[in-house]
C-alpha positions in Angstrom: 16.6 -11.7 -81.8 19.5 -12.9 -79.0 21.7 -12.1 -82.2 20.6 -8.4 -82.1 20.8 -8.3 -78.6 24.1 -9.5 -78.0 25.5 -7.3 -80.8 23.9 -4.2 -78.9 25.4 -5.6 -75.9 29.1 -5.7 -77.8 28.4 -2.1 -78.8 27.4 -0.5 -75.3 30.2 -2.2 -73.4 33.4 -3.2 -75.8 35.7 -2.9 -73.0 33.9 -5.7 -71.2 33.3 -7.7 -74.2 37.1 -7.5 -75.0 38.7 -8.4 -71.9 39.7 -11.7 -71.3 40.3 -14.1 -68.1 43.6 -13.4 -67.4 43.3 -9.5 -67.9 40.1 -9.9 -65.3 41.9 -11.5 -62.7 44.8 -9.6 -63.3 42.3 -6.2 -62.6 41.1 -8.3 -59.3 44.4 -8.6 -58.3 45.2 -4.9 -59.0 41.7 -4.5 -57.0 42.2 -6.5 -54.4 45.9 -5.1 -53.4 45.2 -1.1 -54.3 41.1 -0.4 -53.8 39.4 -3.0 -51.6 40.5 -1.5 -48.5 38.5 1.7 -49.2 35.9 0.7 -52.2 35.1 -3.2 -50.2 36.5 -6.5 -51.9 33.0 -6.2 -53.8 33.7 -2.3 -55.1 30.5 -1.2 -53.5 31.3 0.4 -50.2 33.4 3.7 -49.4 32.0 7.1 -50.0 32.2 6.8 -54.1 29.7 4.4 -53.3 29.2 1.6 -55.7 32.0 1.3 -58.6 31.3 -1.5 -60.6 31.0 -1.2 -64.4 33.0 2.3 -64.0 34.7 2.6 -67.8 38.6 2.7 -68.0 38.6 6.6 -68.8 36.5 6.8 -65.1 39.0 4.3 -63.6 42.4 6.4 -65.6 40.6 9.9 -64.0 40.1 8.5 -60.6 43.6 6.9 -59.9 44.9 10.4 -60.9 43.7 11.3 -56.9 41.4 14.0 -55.8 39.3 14.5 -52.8 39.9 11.4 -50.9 41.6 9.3 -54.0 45.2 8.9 -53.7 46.6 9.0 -56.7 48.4 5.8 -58.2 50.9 5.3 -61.0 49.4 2.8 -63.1 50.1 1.8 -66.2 47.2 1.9 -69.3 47.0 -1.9 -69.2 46.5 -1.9 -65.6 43.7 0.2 -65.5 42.5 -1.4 -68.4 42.3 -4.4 -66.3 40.9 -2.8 -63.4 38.2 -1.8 -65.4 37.4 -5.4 -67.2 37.2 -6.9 -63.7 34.9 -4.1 -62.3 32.5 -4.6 -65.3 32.5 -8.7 -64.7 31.7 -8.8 -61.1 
């Protein structure tokens, strides 16, 4: 039954599943020096509201800039491993 579980788990979220340590704290990092002054250190404060568990195509869109989002020029990896850390904390 955990076996089921976790393999429905793998299939919902593969980004998550996927990413390792270094490519979280690498996305912290990215985080913690481009988004926590207006998303919090914790991604759940600004006006998007909370941001955790966002997928990468969410995170790619969003660092493009509208409304009150700058835009940033990030590589794919990088928001990648924005993404993997939002989805582990």
């Amino acid at each position: 039954m955990r076996a089921i579980f976790l393999a429905c788990i793998c299939a919902l979220f593969p980004s998550a599943v996927a990413a390792d340590d270094a490519m979280v704290a690498a996305g912290g990092v990215l985080f913690a020096d481009l988004c926590a002054d207006c998303h919090g250190a914790d991604a759940t404060d600004g006006e998007a509201g909370d941001i955790r568990r966002l997928p990468a195509s969410i995170v790619s869109n969003a660092t493009q800039g509208f409304e009150m989002m700058p835009a940033f020029d990030l590589a794919p990896d990088e928001i990648t491993a924005i993404a993997a850390w939002l989805a582990k904390i």
